[in-house]
N, C-alpha and C positions, 0 to 999 in steps of 0.2 A: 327286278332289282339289279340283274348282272348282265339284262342285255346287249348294251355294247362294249363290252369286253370281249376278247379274244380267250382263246382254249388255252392258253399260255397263261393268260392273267388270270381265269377263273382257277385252273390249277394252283397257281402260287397262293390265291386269297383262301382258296378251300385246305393246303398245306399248312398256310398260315394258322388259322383258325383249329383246325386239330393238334397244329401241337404246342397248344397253349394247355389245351387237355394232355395230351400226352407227360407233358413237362410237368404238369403239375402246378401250375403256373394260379391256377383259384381265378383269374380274368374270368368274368361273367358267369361266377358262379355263386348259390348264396352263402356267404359269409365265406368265400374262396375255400370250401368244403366239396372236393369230389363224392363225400360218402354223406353229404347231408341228405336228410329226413327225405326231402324231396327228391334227389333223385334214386333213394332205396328206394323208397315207394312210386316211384314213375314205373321202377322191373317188373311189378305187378299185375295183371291184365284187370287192368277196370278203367272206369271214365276219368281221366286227368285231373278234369273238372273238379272233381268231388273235395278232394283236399290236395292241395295245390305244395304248402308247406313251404310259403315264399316264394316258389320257382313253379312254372309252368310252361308247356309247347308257344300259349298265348306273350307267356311273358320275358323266356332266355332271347335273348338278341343271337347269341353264337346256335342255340340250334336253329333259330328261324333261316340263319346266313346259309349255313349246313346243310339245309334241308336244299334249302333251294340250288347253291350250289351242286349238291350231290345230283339233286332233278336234272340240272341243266347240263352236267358231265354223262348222264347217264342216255339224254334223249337225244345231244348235239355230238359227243363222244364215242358214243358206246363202250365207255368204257370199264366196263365189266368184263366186255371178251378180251381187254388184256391180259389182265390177271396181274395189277399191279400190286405187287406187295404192301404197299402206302394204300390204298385203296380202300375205301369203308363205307357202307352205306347208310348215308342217315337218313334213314325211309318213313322214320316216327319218330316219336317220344322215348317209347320202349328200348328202342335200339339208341337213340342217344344216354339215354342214362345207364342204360348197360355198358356204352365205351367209356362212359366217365366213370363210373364206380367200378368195371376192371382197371382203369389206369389209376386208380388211386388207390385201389389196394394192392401193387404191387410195391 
């Protein structure tokens, strides 16, 4: 998906894209709800699959972008051994809906 981009570009789209969550901003979320049904229950360890609740790994456009992003920083970058402050890894479902529903209940 972000093959030929540069480490520069993939950074700024993966910035981009988090702090739309950050901001609170609801872009690609359902019913622009960080604390909706679906991603409370995404923090729970079972199959995505099962009840979905409008949003799913299959169906968010921002975690699919995220995801891969995050892969392509992490395998082309390394960048976890910097220890960037901004830095977060979107390795799942789990872990996206836990960065969405802490940034929307603060």
């Amino acid at each position: 998906m972000f093959e030929n981009l540069s480490n520069t570009q993939v950074e700024l789209i993966y910035l981009g894209l988090k702090s739309l969550i950050e901001t609170k901003s609801g872009h690609g979320l359902v019913n622009g709800d960080g604390c909706h049904l679906a991603y409370l229950s995404g923090l729970k360890e079972r199959d995505e699959k099962d009840h979905d609740f409008g949003d799913s790994p299959d169906k968010n456009a921002i975690y699919k972008m995220l995801y891969e992003l995050s892969n392509k920083l992490k395998k082309e970058r390394d960048i976890e051994s910097f220890r960037f402050e901004w830095w977060y890894d979107f390795k799942d479902w789990k872990t996206f809906c836990a960065f969405v529903v802490q940034n929307y209940q603060k």
